[in-house]
C-alpha positions as CSV (number, residue, x, y, z in Angstrom):
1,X,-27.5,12.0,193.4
2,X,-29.9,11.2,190.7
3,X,-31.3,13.9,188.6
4,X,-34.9,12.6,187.0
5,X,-35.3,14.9,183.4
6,X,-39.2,15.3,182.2
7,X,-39.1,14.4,178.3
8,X,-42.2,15.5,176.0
9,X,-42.8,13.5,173.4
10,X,-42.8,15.9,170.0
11,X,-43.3,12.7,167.3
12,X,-43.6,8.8,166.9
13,X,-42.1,7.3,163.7
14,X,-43.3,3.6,163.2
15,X,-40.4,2.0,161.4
16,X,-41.9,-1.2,161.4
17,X,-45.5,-2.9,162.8
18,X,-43.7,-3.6,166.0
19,X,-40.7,-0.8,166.2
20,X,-41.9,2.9,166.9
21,X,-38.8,5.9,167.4
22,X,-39.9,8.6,169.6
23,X,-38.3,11.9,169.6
24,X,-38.0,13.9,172.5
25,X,-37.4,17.1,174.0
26,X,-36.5,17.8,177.8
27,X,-39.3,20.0,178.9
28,X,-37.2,22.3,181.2
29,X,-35.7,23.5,178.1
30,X,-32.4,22.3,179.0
31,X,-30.1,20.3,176.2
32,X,-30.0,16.7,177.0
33,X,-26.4,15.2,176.9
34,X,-25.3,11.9,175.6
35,X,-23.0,10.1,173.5
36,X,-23.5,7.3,170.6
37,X,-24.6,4.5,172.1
38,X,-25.6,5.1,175.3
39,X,-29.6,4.4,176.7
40,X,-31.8,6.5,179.2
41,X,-34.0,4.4,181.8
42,X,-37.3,5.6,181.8
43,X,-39.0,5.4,185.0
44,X,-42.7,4.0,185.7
45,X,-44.8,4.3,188.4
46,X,-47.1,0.9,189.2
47,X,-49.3,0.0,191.6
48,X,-45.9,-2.0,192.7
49,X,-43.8,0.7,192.8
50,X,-41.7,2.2,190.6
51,X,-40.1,0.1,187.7
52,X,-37.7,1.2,185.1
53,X,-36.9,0.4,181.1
54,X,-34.0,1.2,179.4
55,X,-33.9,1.8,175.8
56,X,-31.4,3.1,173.5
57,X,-30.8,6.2,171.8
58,X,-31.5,5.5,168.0
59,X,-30.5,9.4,167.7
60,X,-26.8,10.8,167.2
61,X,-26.0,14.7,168.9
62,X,-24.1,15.2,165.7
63,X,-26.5,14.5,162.9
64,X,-30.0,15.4,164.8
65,X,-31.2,18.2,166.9
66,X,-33.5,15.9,169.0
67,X,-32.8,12.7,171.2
68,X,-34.8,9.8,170.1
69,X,-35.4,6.2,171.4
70,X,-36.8,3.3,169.2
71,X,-39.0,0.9,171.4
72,X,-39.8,-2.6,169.9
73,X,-42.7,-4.6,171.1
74,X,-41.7,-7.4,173.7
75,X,-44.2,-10.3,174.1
76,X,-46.0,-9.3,177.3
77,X,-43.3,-6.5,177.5
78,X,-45.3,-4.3,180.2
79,X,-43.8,-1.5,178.8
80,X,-42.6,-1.4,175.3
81,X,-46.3,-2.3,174.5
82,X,-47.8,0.6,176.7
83,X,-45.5,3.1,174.9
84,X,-46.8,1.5,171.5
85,X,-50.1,1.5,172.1
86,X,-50.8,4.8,174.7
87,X,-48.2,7.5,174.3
88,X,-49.2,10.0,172.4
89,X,-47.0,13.2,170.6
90,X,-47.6,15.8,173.9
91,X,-46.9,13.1,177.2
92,X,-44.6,13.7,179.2
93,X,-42.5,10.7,180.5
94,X,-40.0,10.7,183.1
95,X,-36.3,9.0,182.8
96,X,-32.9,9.1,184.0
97,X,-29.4,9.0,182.4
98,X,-28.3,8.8,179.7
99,X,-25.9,5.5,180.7
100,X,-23.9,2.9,179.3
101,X,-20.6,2.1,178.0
102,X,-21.5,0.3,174.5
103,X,-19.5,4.1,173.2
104,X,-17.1,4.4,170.1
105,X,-13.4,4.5,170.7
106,X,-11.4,7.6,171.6
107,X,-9.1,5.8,168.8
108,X,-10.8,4.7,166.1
109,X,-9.7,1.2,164.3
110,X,-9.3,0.1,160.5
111,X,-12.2,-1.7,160.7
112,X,-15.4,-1.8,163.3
113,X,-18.2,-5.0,162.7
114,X,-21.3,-4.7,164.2
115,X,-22.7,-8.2,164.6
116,X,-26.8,-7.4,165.3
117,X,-30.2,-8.6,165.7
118,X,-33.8,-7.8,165.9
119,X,-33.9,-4.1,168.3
120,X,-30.2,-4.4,168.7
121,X,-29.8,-2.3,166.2
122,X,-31.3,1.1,167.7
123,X,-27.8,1.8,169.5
124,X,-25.8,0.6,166.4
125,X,-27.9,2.6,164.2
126,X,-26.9,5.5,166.8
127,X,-23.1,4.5,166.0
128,X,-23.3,4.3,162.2
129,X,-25.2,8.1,162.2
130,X,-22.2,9.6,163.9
131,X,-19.3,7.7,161.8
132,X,-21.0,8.5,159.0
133,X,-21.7,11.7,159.6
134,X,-18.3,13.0,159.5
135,X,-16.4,13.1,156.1
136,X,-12.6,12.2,158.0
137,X,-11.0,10.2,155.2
138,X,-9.3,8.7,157.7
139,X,-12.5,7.1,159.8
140,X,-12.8,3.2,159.7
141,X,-14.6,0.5,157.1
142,X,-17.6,-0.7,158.6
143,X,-19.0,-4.0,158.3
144,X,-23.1,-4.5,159.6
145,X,-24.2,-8.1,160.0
146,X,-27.9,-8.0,160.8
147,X,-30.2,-10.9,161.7
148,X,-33.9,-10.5,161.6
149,X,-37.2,-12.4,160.2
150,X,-37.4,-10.7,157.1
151,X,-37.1,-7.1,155.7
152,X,-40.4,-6.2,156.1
153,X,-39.3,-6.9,160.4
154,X,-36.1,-5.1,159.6
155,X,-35.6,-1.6,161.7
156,X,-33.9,0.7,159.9
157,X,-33.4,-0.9,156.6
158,X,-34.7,2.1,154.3
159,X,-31.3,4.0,156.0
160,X,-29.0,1.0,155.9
161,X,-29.9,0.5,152.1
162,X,-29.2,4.4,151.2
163,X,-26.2,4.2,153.4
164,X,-25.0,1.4,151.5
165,X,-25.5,3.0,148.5
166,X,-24.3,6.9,149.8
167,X,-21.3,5.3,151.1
168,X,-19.8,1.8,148.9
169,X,-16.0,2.7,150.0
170,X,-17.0,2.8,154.3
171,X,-20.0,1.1,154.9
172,X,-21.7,-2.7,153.7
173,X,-24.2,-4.5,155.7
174,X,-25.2,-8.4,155.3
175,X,-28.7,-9.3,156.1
176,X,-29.6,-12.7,157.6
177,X,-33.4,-13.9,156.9
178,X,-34.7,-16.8,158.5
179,X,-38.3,-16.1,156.5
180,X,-37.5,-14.5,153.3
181,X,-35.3,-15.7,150.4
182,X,-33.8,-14.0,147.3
183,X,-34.0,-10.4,149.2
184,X,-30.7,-8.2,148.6
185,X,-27.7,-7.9,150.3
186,X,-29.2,-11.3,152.3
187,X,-28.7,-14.6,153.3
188,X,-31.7,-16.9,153.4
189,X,-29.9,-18.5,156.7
190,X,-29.3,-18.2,160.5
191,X,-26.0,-16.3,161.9
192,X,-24.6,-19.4,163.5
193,X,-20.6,-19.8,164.4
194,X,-19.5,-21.8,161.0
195,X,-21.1,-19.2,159.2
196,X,-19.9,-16.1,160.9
197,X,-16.3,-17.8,160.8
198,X,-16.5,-18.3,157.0
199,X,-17.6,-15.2,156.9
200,X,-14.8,-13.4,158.5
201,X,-11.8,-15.7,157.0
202,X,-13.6,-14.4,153.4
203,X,-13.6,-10.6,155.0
204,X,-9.4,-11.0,155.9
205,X,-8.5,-13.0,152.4
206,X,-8.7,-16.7,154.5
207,X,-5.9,-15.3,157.2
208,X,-6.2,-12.7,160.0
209,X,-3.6,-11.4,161.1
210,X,-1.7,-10.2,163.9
211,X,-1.9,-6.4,162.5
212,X,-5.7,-7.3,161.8
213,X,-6.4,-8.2,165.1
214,X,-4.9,-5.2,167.0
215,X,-6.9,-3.3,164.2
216,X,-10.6,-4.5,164.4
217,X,-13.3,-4.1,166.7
218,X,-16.5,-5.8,167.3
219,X,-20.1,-4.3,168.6
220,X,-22.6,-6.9,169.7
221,X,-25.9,-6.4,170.4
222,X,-28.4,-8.8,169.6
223,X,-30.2,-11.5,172.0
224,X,-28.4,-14.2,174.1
225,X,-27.5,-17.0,172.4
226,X,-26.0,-14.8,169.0
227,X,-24.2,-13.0,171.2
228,X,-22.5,-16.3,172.9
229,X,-22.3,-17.6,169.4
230,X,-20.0,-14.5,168.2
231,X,-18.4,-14.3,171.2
232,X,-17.4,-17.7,171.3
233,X,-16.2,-17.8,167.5
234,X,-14.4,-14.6,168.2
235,X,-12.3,-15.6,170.4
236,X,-11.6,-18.5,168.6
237,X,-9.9,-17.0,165.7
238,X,-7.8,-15.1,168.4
239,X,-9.5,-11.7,168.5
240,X,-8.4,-10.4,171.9
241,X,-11.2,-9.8,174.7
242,X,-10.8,-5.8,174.4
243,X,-11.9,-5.9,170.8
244,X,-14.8,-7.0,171.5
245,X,-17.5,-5.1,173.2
246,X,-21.2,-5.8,174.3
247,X,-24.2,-4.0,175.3
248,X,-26.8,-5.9,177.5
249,X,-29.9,-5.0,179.6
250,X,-30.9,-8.2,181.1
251,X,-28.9,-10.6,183.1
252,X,-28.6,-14.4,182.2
253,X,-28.4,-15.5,185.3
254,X,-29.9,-15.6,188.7
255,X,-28.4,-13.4,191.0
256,X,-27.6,-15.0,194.4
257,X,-29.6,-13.8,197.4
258,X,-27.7,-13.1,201.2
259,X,-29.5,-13.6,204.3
260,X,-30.3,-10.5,206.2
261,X,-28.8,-9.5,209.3
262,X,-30.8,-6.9,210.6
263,X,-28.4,-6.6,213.9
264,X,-25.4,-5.6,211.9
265,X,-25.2,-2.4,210.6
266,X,-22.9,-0.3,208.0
267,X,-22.4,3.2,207.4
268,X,-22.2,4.1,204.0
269,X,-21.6,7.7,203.0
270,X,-22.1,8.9,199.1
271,X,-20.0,12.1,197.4
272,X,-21.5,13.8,194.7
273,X,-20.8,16.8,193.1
274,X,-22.4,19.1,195.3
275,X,-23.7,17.2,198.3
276,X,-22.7,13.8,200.7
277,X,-25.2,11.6,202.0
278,X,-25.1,8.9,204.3
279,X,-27.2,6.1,205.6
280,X,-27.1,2.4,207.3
281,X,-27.6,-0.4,205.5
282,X,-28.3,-4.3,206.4
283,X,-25.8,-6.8,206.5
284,X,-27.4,-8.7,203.3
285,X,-28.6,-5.8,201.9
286,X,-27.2,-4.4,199.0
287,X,-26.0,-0.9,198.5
288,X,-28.5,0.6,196.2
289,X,-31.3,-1.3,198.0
290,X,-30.3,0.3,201.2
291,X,-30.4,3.8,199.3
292,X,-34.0,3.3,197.8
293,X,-35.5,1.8,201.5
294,X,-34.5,6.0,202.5
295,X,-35.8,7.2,200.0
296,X,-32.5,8.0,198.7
297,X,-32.3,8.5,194.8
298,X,-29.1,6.6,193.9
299,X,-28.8,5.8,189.9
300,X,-29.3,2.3,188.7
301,X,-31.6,0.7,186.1
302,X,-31.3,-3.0,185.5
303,X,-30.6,-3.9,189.3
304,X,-28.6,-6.5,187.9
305,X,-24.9,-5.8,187.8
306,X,-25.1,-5.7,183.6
307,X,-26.0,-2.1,182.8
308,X,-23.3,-0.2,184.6
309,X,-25.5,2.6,185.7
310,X,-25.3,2.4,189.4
311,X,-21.1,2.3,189.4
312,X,-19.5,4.5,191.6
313,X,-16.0,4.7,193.0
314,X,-14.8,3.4,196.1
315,X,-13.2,6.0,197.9
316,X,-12.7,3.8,201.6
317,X,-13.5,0.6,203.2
318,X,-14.4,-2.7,201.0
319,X,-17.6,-3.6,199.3
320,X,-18.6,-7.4,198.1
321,X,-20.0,-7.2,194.2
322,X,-21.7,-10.9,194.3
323,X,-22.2,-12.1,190.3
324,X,-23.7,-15.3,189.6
325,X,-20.8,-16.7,189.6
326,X,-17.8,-15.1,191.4
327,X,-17.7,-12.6,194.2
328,X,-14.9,-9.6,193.9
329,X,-13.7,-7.8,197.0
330,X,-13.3,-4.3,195.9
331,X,-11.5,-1.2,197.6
332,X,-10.5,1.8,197.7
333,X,-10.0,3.2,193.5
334,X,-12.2,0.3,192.3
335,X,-15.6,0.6,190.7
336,X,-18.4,-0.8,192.7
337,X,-22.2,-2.1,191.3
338,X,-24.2,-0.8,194.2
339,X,-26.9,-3.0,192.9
340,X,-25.1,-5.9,193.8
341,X,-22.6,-4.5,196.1
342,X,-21.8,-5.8,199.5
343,X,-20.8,-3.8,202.7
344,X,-18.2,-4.9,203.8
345,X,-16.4,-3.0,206.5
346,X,-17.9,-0.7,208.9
347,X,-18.1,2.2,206.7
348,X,-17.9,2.5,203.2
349,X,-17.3,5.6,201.2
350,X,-18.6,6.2,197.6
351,X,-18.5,8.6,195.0
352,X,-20.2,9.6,191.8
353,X,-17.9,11.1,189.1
């Protein structure tokens, strides 16, 4: 169900002291597929068992003939720091996907903000490669605001600069220091709700509009509480829900544990493209942990209902998918997070698309 590619590393780019890009290329030979935007989970092997990372492709399939992911140093990060410190141009690592949803639009809008900060960048960077890219007069303005410490802490601001300057009538980014002053294309201040509300009644001439709403998107991707903050101040000035959309690999919540019932039994069978497996799992248990106790390689990554990589289709019976918050019966035609998906009924049938 899951295929696990073997990627040799071919070079490691340190774009800043703590941000390294490392470009790939699948040792079978084979091309790796993926859009803008999306992430592959790279899978480790512990003396705990396997664990995996995701991290974003900083790479575009239209403007380079190698994937790449940018890894940035995360205090005690087990893994960002092994990769910046070990791997070496020649290892092999091991990963899964690509995933994710955080894609551009099948239509594209008049205008697209990316509202970033810190590593968030990487799969915006991927975005702005392939709009770029492309010389479609009819392709959107775009609008980076990006929050980091300084520009010395700044991932990719060599490109944004010469984008800027390549490309006045499409592309403008605003910096956001919280360490430096008097830098370029910056503000000496944090990307709090008053400002990014002044900021966006300047953008629309003091009024957005109805037209302007149903013709701008918003990408977020930064940590927690900037992403709340946007969020929030979005939807304040009325920007529906679908014009905004958000990546995020780790939950900010606690998932709710069920009580396992080892007596009570369901059947879940799996349809893939060339093959159907089935196995048993707990009452309690979830899907995907079920899978993994036989050894059966169904695809997930964050094990937290946020990354989307473990959806699969209901095909029959119901399924419980327990957030922090709210638990949604699902059925037959709905999607279902096996990694925090229910059995319900007596059998439930999957598939992978």
């Amino acid at each position: 169900m899951e295929e696990k590619r073997r990627l040799r590393i071919i070079s490691i780019l340190w774009e800043t002291d703590d941000a390294a890009t490392f470009t790939l290329e699948p040792v079978d030979g084979n091309t790796l597929d993926y859009q803008p935007g999306q992430y592959l989970s790279f899978v480790f092997q512990t003396n705990s068992g396997e664990k995996r990372r995701a991290y974003s492709f900083s790479s575009s399939p239209g403007a380079d003939a190698l994937p790449a992911v940018t890894v940035k140093r995360v205090v005690n990060g087990e893994f960002s720091n092994y990769l910046l410190a070990h791997a070496k141009p020649g290892d092999i690592l091991t990963a899964v996907g690509p995933h994710g949803r955080f894609l551009l639009p099948d239509k594209m809008p008049e205008t697209i903000f990316y509202i970033v900060a810190g590593s968030g960048i990487t799969p915006v960077f991927s975005h702005l490669k392939a709009l770029l890219a492309t010389k479609d007069t009819t392709m959107p303005r775009i609008i980076l605001y990006y929050a980091n410490r300084d520009s010395q802490n700044t991932i990719f601001k060599a490109w944004i600069d010469r984008w800027m300057t390549d490309f006045p009538d499409r592309f403008e980014c605003l910096y956001f220091f919280s360490r430096e002053k008097n830098a370029d294309h910056a503000l000496f201040r944090h990307l709090g709700n008053g400002l990014l509300e002044e900021l966006l009644e300047q953008h629309f001439a003091g009024k957005i509009k109805r037209n302007t709403r149903q013709n701008t998107l918003f990408y977020l991707c930064a940590p927690k509480a900037i992403m709340r903050t946007a969020e929030m101040t979005l939807r304040l000035l009325d920007f529906p829900e679908e014009a905004i959309r958000k990546e995020i690999f780790v939950p900010e919540w606690n998932l709710p544990a069920r009580p396992t019932d080892r007596t009570k039994i369901h059947s879940i069978v799996v349809h893939g493209k060339n093959e159907r497996i089935e196995f048993q799992t707990f009452e309690g248990e979830t899907i995907l942990n079920a899978a993994l106790r036989h050894g059966i390689p169904l695809p997930y990554s964050c094990k937290s209902g946020v990354c989307f990589s473990c959806l699969a289709k209901c095909k029959r019976g119901e399924v419980d998918v327990v957030f922090s918050d709210m638990t949604n019966r699902e059925g037959p035609g709905q999607m279902i997070n096996t990694c925090i998906g229910y059995a319900v009924t007596e059998r439930v049938e999957l598939e992978y698309e």
